[in-house]
Structures are given as structure tokens and as C-alpha cells.
C-alpha positions in Angstrom: 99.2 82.4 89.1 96.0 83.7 90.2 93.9 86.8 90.1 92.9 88.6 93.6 91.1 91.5 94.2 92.5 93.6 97.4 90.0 96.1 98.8 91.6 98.6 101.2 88.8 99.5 103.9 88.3 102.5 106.7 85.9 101.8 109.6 83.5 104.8 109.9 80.3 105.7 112.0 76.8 107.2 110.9 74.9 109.6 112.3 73.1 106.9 114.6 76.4 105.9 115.9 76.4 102.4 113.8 80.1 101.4 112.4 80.3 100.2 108.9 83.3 99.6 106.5 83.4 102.2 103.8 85.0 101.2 101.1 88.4 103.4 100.5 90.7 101.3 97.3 89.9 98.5 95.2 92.9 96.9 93.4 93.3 93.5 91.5 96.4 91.7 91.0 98.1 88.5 90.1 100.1 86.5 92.3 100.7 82.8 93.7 99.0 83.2 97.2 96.7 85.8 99.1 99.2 86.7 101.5 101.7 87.7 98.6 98.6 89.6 96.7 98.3 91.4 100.0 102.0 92.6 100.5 102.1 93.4 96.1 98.9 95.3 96.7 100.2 96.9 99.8 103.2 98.2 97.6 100.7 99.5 94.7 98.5 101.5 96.9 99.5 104.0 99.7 98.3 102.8 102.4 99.9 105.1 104.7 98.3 108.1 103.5 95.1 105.6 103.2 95.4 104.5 107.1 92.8 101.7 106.6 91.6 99.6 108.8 90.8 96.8 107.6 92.0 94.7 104.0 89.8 91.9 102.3 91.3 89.8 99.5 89.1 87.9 97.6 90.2 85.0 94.6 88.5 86.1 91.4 87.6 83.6 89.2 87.9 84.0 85.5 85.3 85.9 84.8 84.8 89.6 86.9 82.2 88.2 89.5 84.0 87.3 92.9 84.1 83.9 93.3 85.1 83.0 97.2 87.0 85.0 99.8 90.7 83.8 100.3 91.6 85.5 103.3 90.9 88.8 106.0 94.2 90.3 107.4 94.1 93.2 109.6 96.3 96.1 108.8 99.0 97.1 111.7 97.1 95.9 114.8 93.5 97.2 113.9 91.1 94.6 113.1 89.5 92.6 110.2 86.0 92.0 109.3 84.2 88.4 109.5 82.0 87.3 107.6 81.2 83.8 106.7 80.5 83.0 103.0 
């Protein structure tokens, strides 16, 4: 079993117009695979009333530093963020 941090995110826009991911729940949990960290974490948080955008889940290593992304999965039909570590 591993450890995955799940962060729940919602696309905003500054005052200059520029979109950027702010940063709305941050949960860890254990599980065999990112895509089942994603649907427990799904279950933990409400992300109805949350409405985000985006969800990143990342593989913790043992200590609390992030080690290497796992996976980006959009949430119902918006988008996810790339980035390439």
C-alpha cells in the first residue's frame, strides 16, 4: 500500500486576466494505485460543493516531501494541468 496526496484545485483569474490553479483541499491517503487514491479521496472530500476543476495526485515517499507525481485526472469533463517533472 502506498501513501498519495490528492489536491483538489479551482481555476481562477487575477486582476490582469491571467488563470492560475488556486489551491482549494489537500488530502493524503493510502491506497494500492492513484486511480483508487483518487476515487477514496473523492469520497472523503465534497467535491460537489467544492466544484473543482482540476485534481493532482502525487506518490509521497516516506518522508513528507513529495516525491514524483503519479497521475493528473480531470474532474467531470473540465481539464487537468500539465506539467512535466
Amino acid at each position: 500500500m502506498n501513501n498519495y496526496r490528492v489536491s483538489f484545485y479551482k481555476d481562477l483569474c487575477n486582476s490582469d486576466g491571467h488563470s492560475f490553479k488556486c489551491l482549494q483541499r489537500q488530502i493524503d491517503v493510502q491506497s494500492d494505485e492513484p486511480s483508487q487514491a483518487l476515487m477514496l479521496a473523492e469520497r472523503l472530500v465534497d467535491n460537489e460543493r467544492l466544484n473543482a476543476d482540476c485534481v493532482e495526485v502525487i506518490l509521497l515517499s516516506g518522508h513528507p516531501e513529495l516525491e514524483h507525481p503519479a497521475v493528473y485526472s480531470p474532474v467531470r469533463s473540465k481539464h487537468a494541468w500539465n506539467r512535466v517533472a
